[in-house]
C-alpha positions in Angstrom: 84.5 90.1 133.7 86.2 89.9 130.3 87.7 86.6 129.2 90.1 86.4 126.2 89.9 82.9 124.7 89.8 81.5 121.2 86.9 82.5 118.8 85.1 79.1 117.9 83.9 78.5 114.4 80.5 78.6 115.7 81.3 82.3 116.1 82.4 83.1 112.6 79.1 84.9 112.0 79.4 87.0 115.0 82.5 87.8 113.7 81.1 89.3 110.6 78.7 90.9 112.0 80.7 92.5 115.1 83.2 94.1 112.2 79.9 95.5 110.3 79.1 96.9 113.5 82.8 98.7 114.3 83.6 99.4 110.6 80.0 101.0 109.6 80.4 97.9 106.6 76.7 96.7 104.8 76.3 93.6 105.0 76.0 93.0 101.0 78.7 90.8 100.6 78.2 89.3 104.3 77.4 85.8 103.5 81.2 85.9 100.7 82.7 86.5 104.2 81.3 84.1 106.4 82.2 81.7 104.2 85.8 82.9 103.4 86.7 82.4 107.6 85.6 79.3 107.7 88.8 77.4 105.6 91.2 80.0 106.6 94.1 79.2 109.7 93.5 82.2 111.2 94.4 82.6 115.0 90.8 84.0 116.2 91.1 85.9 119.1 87.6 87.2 121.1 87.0 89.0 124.3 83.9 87.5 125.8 81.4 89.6 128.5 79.6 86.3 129.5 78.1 84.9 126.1 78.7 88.6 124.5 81.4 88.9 122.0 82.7 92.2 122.8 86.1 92.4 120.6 87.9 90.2 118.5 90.9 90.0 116.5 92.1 87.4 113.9 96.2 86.4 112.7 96.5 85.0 109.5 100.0 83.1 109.1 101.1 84.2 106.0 104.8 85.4 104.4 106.4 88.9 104.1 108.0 90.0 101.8 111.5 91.9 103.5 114.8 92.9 101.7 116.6 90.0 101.3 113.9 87.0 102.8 110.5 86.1 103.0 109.2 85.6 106.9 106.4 84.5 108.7 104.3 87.0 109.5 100.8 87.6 112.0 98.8 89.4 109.4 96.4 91.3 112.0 92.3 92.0 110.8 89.1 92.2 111.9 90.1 93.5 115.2 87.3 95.4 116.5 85.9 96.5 119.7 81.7 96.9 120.3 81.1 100.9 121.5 79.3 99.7 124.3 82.9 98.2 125.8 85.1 100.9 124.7 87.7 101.9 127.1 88.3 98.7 129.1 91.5 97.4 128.0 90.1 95.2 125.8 91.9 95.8 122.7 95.1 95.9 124.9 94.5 92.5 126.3 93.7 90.6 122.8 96.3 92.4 120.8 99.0 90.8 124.1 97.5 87.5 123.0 98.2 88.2 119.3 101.9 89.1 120.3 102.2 85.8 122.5 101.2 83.1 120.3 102.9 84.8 117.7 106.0 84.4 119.6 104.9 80.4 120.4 104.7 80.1 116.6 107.8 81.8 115.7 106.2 84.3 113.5 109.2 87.1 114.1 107.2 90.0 112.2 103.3 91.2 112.2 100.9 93.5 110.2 98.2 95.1 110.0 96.5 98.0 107.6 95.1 100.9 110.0 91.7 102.3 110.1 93.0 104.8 113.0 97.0 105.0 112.6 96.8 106.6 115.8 96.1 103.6 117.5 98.7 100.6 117.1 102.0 103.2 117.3 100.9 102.3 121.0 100.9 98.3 120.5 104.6 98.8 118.5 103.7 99.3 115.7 105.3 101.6 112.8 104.0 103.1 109.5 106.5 100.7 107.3 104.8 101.1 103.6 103.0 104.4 101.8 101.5 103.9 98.5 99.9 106.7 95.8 97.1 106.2 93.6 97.6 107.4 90.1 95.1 108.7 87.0 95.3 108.9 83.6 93.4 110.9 81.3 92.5 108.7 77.9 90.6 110.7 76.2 93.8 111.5 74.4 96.4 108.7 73.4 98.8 108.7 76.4 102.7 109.4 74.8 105.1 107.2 76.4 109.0 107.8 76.9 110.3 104.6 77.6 109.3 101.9 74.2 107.4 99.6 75.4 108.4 96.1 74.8 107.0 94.3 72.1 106.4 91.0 72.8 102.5 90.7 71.9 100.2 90.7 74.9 97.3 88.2 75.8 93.9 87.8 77.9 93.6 85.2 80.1 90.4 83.6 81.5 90.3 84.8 85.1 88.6 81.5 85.9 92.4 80.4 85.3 94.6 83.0 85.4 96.0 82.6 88.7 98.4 79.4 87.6 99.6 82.3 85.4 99.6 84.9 87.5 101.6 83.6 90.4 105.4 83.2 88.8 105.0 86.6 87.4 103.6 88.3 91.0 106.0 85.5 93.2 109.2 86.7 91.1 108.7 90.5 91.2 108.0 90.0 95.2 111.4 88.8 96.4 112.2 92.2 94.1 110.5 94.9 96.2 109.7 94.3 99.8 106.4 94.3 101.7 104.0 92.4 100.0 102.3 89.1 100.8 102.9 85.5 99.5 99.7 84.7 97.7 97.9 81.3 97.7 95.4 79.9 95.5 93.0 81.0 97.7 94.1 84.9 98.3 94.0 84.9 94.3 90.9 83.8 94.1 88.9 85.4 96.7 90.5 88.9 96.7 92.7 89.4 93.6 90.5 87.8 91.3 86.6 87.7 92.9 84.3 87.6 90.4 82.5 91.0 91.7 83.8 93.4 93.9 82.0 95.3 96.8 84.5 97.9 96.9 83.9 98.8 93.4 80.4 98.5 92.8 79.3 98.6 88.7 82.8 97.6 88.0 82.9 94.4 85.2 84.5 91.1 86.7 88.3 91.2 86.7 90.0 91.2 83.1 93.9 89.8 82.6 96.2 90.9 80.1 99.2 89.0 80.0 102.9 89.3 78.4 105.8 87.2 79.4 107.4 89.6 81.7 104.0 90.7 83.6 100.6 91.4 83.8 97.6 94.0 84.5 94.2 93.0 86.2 91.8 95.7 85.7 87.8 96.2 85.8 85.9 98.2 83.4 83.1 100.7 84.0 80.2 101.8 81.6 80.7 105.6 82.2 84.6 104.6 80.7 87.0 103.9 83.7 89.3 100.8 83.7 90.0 100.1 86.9 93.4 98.7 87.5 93.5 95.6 90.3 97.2 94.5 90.0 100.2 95.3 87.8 103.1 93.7 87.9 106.2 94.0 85.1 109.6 92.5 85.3 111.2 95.7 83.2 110.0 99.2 82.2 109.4 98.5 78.9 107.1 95.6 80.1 105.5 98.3 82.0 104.9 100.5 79.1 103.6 98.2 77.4 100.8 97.5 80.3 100.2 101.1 81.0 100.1 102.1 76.7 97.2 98.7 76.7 95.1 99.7 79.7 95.1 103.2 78.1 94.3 102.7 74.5 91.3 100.6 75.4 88.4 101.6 73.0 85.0 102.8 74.9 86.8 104.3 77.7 88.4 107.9 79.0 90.6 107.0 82.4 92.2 105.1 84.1 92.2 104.6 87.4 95.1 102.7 89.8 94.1 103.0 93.7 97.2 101.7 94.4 100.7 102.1 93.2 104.1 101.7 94.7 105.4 105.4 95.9 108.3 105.1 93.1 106.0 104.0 90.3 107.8 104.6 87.1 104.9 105.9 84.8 104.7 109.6 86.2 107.7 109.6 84.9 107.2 107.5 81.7 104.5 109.7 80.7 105.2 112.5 77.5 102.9 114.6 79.2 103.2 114.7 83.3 99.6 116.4 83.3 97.7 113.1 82.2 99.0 111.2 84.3 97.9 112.9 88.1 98.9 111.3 91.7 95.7 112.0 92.9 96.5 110.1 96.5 99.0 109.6 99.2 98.5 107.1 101.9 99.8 105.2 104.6 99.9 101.0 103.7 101.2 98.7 105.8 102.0 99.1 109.7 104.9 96.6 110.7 105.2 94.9 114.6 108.7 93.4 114.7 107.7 90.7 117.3 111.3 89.2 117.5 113.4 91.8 116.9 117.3 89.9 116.6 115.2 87.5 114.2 114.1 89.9 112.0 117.4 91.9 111.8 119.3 88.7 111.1 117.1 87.5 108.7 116.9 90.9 106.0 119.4 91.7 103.7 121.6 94.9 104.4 123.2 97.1 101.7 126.0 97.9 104.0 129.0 96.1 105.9 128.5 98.2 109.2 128.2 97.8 113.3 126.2 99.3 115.6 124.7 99.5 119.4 120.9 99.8 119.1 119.1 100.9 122.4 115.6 99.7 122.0 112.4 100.3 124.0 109.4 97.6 123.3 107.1 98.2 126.7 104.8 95.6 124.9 107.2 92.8 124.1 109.9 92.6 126.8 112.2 90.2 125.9 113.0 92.9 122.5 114.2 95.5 125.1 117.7 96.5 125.6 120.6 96.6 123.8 121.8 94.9 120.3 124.5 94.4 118.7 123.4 94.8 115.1 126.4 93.6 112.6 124.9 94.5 108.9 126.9 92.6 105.6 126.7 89.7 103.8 126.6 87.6 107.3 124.4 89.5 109.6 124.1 88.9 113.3 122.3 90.3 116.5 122.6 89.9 119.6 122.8 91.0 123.4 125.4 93.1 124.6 126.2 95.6 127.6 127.9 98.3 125.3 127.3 101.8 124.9 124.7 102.6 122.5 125.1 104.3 119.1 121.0 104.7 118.7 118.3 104.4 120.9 114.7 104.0 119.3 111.5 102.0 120.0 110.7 99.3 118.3 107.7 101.1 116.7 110.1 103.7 114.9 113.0 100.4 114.0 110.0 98.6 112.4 109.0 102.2 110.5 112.5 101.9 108.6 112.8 97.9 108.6 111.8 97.8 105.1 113.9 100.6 103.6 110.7 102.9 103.0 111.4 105.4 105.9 114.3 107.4 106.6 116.0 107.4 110.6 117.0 110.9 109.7 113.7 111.7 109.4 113.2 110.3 112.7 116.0 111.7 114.3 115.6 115.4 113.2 112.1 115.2 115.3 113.7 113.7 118.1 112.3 109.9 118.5 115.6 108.4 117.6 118.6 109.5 119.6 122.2 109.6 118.2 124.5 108.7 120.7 127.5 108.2 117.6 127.5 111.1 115.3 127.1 109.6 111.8 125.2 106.1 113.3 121.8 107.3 111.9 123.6 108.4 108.1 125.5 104.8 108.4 122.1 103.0 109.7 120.2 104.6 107.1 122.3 103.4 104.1 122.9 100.0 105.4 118.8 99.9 105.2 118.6 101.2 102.0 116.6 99.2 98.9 116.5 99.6 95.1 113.0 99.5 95.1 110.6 101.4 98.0 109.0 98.9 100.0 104.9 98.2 98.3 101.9 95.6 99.4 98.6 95.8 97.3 96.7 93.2 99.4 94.7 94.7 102.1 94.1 91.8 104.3 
């Protein structure tokens, strides 16, 4: 018999070790993330076979950047199930829980980042956020088109760079949708960790600085600068980050995992072949929990109308049909009128942020048009300046 029930503190080392077990993870850096759980007010959810912890999932509250808003968002990790209890419903059963209290808490919005995509389209889930990782060869000076600004740049401790950081990172959020509020503690222990697993023989995090934004990077012996976090206000700023991290003496690349899908220096660069998109990838995968909440609360490009027919098997009380007005004043609400659209609510919260396309959707028939022109109309009322970007993997 398997009981879902709250994961104790007591437990926070099973934890740990259960997700070293599901994720294939060494256990190097175990003891940086049994202590990491331990101040955190995450919801930690287990599935318990007698004294066995068999699964377990954990909900951070923490804020989303949408178009428009911030909300209060479930970020979903460490869910996990032990191979010996596969197939049993357990996942099922704790990711229900996740969606209830969620609902109790009024957290309208969750997330997750996907080892198996396949998996959580089931739970209502969507593919909201893609991100590319970029190169650039340094062996040569890198030629910029856009001049970059010329305010002089700085480095900053990284034992107190966060108080820096933050109004730089907090004002280019409520920018470009998707990406997390940051705490003191998120700076410290992911942003800026003194050594990081993922990146082994990689130098503690460097900061550069210049009033309009910033660059964290790592440095390698065999000549890669690793880059952490950029953030930049203008493109100038940015060419001025990019033209630093590049000139760097000692080194021949430069490396960025992760960079929004519309980054600007592909295009900034004299040259296109040094600077190579090396990586496309799916980010963030988006649960609307409360879906009128969340389309009230995001801004919308668009005065429009519509009927939207929506199918959430997980989370009944977002079934049916909603009156979506978009605009300066938007509002959602029940109504008994024909549809325009019908979708689930995995494939609404796959163009929530403005990064996907309903056309896209609707040319390989998951989103019916009931109103010719509703999914064009949709689709620009959703639109965003900048495509929706998280660099926290939580």
């Amino acid at each position: 018999m398997i009981e879902i029930r709250e994961i104790p503190e007591a437990d926070v080392d099973r934890m740990v070790d259960l997700a070293g077990m599901v994720f294939h993870a060494g256990v190097e850096d175990a003891d940086y993330e049994r202590d990491g759980w331990r101040p955190r007010r995450a919801g930690r959810i287990g599935a318990y076979d007698g004294e066995v912890l068999a699964g377990q999932l954990a909900s951070m509250p923490l804020r989303l950047a949408v178009p428009g808003a911030f909300l209060d968002c479930s970020a979903v990790t460490f869910a996990g199930v032990l191979p010996t209890h596969r197939r049993r419903g357990i996942l099922t059963s704790m990711i229900d829980r996740m969606h209830a209290d969620a609902v109790a808490a009024g957290r309208p919005v969750a997330a997750l980042w996907a080892s198996q995509g396949v998996i959580y389209g089931r739970y209502g889930f969507g593919l909201a956020t893609r991100a590319i990782s970029l190169e650039i060869d340094t062996s040569r000076p890198l030629g910029l088109r856009t001049v970059p600004d010329p305010e002089p740049l700085r480095l900053v401790d990284a034992a107190y760079a966060a108080e820096v950081l933050d109004p730089l990172y907090t004002r280019a959020l409520a920018e470009r949708p998707g990406g997390l509020v940051r705490d003191s503690e998120w700076w410290t222990r992911s942003i800026l960790r003194p050594l990081d697993p993922g990146a082994p023989g990689y130098s503690g995090p460097r900061v550069v600085v210049h009033p309009g934004g910033y660059a964290v990077y790592r440095a390698h012996e065999d000549g890669t600068i690793r880059v952490v976090d950029l953030v930049a206000e203008t493109p100038p700023v940015e060419a001025a980050l990019w033209g630093y991290l590049a000139s760097i003496d000692l080194t021949s690349r430069v490396q960025a995992p992760s960079r929004p899908v519309d980054d600007l220096l592909p295009y900034m660069a004299a040259d296109p072949d040094q600077v190579v998109i090396k990586h496309d990838y799916g980010a963030l995968w988006l649960r609307l929990v409360d879906v009128p909440a969340a389309l009230r609360t995001r801004s919308w490009a668009t005065d429009d109308t519509f009927v939207l027919e929506v199918a959430d098997d997980r989370i009944p009380a977002n079934e049916g049909r909603w009156r979506l007005t978009t605009g300066a004043a938007p509002a959602c609400d029940r109504t008994a009128e024909s549809p325009d659209l019908t979708l689930s609510a995995a494939d609404l919260a796959a163009v929530y942020l403005g990064g996907n396309r309903l056309a896209a959707l609707a040319r390989v028939g998951v989103v019916t048009e009931h109103t010719p022109g509703a999914v064009t109309r949709l689709d620009d009322a959703l639109t965003v300046p900048l495509a929706p970007y998280i660099n926290d993997d939580f």
